[in-house]
Phi, psi and omega in degrees: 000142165248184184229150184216136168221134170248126187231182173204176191187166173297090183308177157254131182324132180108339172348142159212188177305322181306330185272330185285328146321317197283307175340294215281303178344296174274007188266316225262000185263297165296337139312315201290319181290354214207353160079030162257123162244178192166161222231137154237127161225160189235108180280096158310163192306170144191146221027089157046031157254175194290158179254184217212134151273136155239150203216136154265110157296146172213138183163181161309138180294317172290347168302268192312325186280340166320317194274323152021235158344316169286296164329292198301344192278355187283117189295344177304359190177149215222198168040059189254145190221112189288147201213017192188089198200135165186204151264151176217151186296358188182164154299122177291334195237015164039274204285347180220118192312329157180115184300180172191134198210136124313123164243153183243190183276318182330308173309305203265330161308321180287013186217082163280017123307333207206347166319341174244040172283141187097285189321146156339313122029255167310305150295005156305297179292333194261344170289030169214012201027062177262338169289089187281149163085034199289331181298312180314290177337312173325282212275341158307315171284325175302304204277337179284352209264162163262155204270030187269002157274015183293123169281000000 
């Protein structure tokens, strides 16, 4: 069994590629050391807000909520809320120190749970704990999406 947790959160304004790099960057060095993988996904903003992470961890349960902490404590983003978390018979993401997908609104209509993630809305529904079924989304979304949005 691993243990998993998915959450999501608010970039800060002004975020750009440069920072979604560094992320992945320091993600992709430091998970592989620490027994973790996991999915990032990134929604752009829409009318002129800011854009939305969503993420999955995998990994030792004390591993991940450790990595956590840090992660909810990084200021690149705010308004973070978990929204999913247990055991599972394996890993989804093996394979990867941390996968990473762009989502547009375009991307995201055909997931009409999570077509409106980054609205107001949407942290509405997750603070009340209605997004049920963010793993499935994850991993439906990665295998369905093409990977020229990969960073």
């Amino acid at each position: 069994m691993v243990n998993y947790l998915v959450y999501v959160s608010q970039a800060r304004k002004g975020l750009g590629t440069a920072d979604l790099e560094a992320i992945l960057s320091k993600s992709r060095s430091y998970n592989p050391l620490h027994g973790i993988s996991g999915m990032l996904l990134f929604a752009d903003g829409r009318d002129g807000r800011r854009g939305s992470f969503m993420q999955l961890l995998e990994g030792d349960r004390d591993v991940v909520e450790n990595l956590r902490a840090t992660i909810f404590a990084d200021p690149r983003h705010h308004s973070k809320i978990v929204i999913e978390q247990g055991e599972k018979p394996g890993r989804d993401f093996a394979d990867w120190s941390m996968a990473f997908q762009n989502a547009t609104s375009e991307s995201l209509a055909g997931y009409p749970a999570f077509a409106d993630l980054g609205s107001e809305h949407f942290y509405v529904r997750c603070q009340a704990g209605e997004a049920h079924r963010s793993l499935e989304f994850l991993k439906d979304f990665w295998a369905a999406e093409p990977r020229e949005n990969v960073l």
